[in-house]
N, C-alpha and C positions, 0 to 999 in steps of 0.2 A: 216718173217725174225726174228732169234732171236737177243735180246737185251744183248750184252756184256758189254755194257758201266758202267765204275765203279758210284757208287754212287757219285755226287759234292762233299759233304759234307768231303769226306776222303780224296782229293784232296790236296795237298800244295803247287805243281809246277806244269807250266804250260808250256809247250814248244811255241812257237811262230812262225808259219812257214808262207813262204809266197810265194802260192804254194806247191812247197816241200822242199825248201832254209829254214833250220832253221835260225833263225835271231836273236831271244832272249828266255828269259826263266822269266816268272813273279810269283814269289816267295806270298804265304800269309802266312804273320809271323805271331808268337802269337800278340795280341792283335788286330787283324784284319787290321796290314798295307797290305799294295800293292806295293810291289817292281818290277821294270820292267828293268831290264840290257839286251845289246845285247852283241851277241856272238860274241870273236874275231873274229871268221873267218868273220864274215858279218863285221865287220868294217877294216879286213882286205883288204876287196874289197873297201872301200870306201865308203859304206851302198848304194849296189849297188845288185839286185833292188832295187825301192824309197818304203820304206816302210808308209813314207811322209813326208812331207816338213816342219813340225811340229817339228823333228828330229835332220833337217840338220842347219848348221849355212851359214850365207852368202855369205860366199866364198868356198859353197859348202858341206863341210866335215859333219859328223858325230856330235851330241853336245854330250855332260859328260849325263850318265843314269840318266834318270830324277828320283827326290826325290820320297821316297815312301810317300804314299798317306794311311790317315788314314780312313777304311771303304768305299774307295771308290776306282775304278779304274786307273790309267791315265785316262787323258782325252782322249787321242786317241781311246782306248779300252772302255771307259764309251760308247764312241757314236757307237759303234757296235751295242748297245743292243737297244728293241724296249723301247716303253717308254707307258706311262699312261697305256690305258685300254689293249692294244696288247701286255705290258711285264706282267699286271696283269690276262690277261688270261694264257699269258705261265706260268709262276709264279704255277697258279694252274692247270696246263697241266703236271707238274714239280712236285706237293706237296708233301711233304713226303722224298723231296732230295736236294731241293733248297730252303731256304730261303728266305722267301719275302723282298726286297728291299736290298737282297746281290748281290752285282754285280759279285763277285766271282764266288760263286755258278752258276749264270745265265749263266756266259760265259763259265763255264765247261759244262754245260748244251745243249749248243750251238754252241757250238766250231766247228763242224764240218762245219757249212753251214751256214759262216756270210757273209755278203753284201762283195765284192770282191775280192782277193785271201789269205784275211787272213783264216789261220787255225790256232785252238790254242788245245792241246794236252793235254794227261797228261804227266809226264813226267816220264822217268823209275825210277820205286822204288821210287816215290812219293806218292805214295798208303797207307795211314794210314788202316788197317781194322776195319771196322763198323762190328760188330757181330749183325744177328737178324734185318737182313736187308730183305724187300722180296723181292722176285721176280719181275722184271719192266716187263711188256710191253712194245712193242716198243713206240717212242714216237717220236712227232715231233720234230726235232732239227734246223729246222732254225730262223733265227735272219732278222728282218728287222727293219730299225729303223723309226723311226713315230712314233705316238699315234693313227691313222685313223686305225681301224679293217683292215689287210691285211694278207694277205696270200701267203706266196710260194708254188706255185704248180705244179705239173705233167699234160702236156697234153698228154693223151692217145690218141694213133693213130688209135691202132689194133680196131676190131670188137666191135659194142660197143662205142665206145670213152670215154668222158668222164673226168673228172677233178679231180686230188686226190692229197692228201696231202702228200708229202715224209715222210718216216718214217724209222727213224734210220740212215744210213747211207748216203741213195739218198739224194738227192736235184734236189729241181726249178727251172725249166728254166723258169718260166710266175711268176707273182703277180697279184693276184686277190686282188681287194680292194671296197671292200662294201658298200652296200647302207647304208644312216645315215637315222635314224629317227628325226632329228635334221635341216640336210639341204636336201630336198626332190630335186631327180634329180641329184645328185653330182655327181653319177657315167656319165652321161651321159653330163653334164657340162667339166668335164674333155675331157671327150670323145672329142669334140669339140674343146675345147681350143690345145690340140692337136693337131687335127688336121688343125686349123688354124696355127697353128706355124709350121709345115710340109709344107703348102699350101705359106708362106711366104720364106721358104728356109731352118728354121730350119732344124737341126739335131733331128729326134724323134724315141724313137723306134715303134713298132707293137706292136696294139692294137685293142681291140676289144668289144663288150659289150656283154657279155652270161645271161642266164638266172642263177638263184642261184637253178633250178634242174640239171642241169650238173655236179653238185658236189657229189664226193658220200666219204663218210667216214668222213667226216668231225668231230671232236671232239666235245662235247657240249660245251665246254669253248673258243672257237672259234666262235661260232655261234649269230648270231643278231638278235633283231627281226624286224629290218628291212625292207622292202619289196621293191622291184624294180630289176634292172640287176646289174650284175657285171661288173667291167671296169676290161677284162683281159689285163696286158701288158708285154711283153717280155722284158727277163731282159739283157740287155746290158751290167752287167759285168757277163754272162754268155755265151761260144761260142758255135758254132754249133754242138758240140761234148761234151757237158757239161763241157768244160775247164774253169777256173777261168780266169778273169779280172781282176786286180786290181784296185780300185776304192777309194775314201777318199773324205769324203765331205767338207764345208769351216772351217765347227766346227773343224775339224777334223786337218785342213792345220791349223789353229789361235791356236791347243791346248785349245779350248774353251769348258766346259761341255754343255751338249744337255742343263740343265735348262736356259741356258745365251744366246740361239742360237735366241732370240729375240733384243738384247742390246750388246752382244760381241764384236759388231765391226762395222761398217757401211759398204755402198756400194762401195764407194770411194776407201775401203781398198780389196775389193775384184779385184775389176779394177787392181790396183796397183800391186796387189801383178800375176793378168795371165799375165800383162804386160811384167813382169820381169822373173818369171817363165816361162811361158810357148811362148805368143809373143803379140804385138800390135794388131795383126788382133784378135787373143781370147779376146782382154778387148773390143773391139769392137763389137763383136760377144755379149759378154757381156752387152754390151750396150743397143744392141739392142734386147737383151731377154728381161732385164730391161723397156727397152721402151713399151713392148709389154704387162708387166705384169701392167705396171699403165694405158694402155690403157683399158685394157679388167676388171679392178680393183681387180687384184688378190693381196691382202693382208696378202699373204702366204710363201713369198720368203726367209723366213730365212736363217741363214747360212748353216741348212743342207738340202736345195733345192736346191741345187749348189755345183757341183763335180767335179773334176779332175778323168779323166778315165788314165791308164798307160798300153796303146797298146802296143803291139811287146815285146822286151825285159823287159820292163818296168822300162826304165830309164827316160823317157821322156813324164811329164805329156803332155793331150789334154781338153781345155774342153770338158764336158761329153755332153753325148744327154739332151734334154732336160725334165726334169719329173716335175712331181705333179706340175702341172700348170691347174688352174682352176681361176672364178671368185668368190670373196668370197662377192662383195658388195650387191649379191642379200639376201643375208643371213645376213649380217651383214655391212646395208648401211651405218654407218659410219665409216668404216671399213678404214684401209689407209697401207702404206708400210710397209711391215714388220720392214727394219731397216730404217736406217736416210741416205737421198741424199742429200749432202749438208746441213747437219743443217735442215731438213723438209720431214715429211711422209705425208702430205694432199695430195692425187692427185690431188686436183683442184690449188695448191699450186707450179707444178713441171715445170715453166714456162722455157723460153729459159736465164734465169738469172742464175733459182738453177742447170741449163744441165750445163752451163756452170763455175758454184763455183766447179760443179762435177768434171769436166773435171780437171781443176788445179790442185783439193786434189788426183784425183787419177796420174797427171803427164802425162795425155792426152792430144791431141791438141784439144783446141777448137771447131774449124770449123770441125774438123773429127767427133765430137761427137752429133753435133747439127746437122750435117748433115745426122748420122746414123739415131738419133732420126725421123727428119721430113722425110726420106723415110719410116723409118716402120709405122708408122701414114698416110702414104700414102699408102700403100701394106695392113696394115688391111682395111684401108678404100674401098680398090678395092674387096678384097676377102671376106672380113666376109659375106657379105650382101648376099652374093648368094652361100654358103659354105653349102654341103647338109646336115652336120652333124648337122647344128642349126635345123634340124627337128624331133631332137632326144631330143633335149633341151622341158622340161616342159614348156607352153608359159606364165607362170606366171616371171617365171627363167629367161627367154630369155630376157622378156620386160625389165627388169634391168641392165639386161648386154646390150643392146642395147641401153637404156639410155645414161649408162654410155658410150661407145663404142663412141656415138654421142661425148659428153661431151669432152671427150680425146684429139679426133683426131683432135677437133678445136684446143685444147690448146695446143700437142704439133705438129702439123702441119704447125708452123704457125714459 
């Protein structure tokens, strides 16, 4: 495939479409701002589809274009991009046309093929000429966001099969996400937690663990040294026909940059806000993801672990399936909740007191929240223990997570 795509760097406007609905146009002026306005016609519909809830005001409507931003994107747009070592590999996947730590540059870069149906453009005769530019290769253009080595990829069907990386225009139906040499087992720790949460009633997508020779082309500034299998998973805001989904994580709905996706917000305001949004049964639903992650001790649930998916029309968020759910305490036993439940992240801390401060701050009832809680402590406690996938878990790994698993289910079972 040859590579048309203009250089970043000569870039100044950017179209903003979603699907193929142009929606706005994000201008880099001199001095390196970031202006993001949407197009009349999209706010002539009533900013309809939801491009997200970040956007709209409370009683529905459109808000005034948000302020441009110096050197840095919106925050909407900031959490497209990946982050740590996965934007510092694209970065140098990139070199030579994108600028390390310009988020501009990045998402011209990547525009084609970002996590749910944004696409972002050049825009006509926004083209400055670079003279004395060379010739690209094609190059990978997709965007996931995390810092965990991930990959979107192609599962080959034909003759052969096989795992490859899209280049240029294609895109990912699957993410492949890598072994760490840091926390041994991860890819197969998820594996599990997964499918525990499938085995509980969850919403999960398909998933599976490959070996890392199934891959072929793979770029060196992608590659780990690593060693173990891959956790492939199917990507849910991608349809059977490679159609877009729209999708937006909580960072995303709060307007919150990816560095703050620790501290930005609590759990309480996540409840609160699918409440209202989207219905009672999703903050419950919520809940009891919630309950499942201080069970299992994953200390990983930030705000962008947690998504609103916009099925059908996409006027009408749902919450999303469930992703990147693993236990982090074997690796990091004093590890605790990503954000604050009620004023408190110690899991051994998360008693039928702090369920219920939760339940208040997020404007839930009570007894519906304490009750989600002590059935899911009940439902892991039936299933984990005899779940085939804990046989893919390393038994150094398991033993922690079964500790802790113990530890849980007394405390919120009760």
């Amino acid at each position: 495939m040859s590579e048309t795509f203009p250089d970043p760097r000569s870039i100044s406007s950017l179209e903003v479409l979603l699907n193929d609905l142009r929606v706005g146009t994000i201008i880099r002026t001199p001095g390196d701002f970031n202006a993001f306005s949407f197009e009349h016609s999209y706010r002539a519909t009533g900013g309809f589809p939801v491009l997200s809830l970040s956007f709209r005001t409370a009683t529905g409507g459109l808000r005034k274009d948000p302020k441009p931003v110096a050197r840095a994107l919106p925050a909407f747009f900031a959490n497209l991009l990946p982050e740590d070592k996965l934007r510092e590999a694209m970065e140098k996947h990139h070199a030579g046309s994108v600028r390390a730590g310009n988020d501009f540059d990045l998402l011209v870069a990547l525009g084609s093929d970002l996590p749910g149906a944004v696409r972002v453009v050049p825009s006509d005769r926004a083209i400055v000429r670079l003279d004395n530019l060379p010739a690209h290769k094609p190059k990978a253009r997709f965007s996931l966001a995390g810092v965990q080595m991930k990959l979107s990829v192609i599962k080959n069907t034909g003759k052969g099969g096989g795992l490859t990386l899209p280049l240029g225009d294609d895109q990912g139906s699957y993410i492949a996400k890598y072994p760490s040499t840091s926390f041994p087992g991860v890819s197969e720790n998820e594996y599990a937690n997964l499918a525990l949460a499938e085995a509980i009633g969850m919403e999960v997508p398909e998933r599976e663990l490959v070996e890392q020779s199934e891959f072929e082309g793979i770029p060196k500034e992608f590659e780990t040294l690593s060693d173990g299998k891959v956790l492939l998973v199917k990507r849910f805001d991608r349809g059977a026909n490679g159609e877009r989904i729209h999708i937006e994580d909580f960072a995303q709905v709060f307007g919150i940059y990816p560095s703050r996706k620790y501290e930005g917000a609590a759990y309480h305001d996540i409840a609160a806000a699918l409440n209202v949004a989207v219905s009672s049964a999703a903050a419950l639903e919520f809940v009891r993801r919630l309950a499942l992650a201080a069970i299992t001790g994953n200390g990983d649930m930030h705000l962008k672990n947690w998504s609103l998916i916009y099925r059908g029309v996409g006027d009408k968020p749902q919450l999303a399936p469930v992703y990147d759910v693993l236990s982090t305490v074997p690796y990091i036993p004093a590890d605790a909740m990503a954000l604050s439940l009620a004023g408190e992240r110690r899991f051994k801390a998360l008693n039928a007191q702090r369920w219920k401060a939760f339940a208040n701050r997020a404007r839930l009832p009570e007894a519906a929240v304490l009750k989600t809680v002590v059935d899911t402590a009940e439902r892991v406690n039936e299933v984990w223990w005899s779940l085939p996938e804990r046989k893919a878990i390393p038994p150094k790994v398991l033993e922690r997570i079964d500790t802790h698993v113990r530890l849980m289910t007394a405390i919120l079972g009760t």
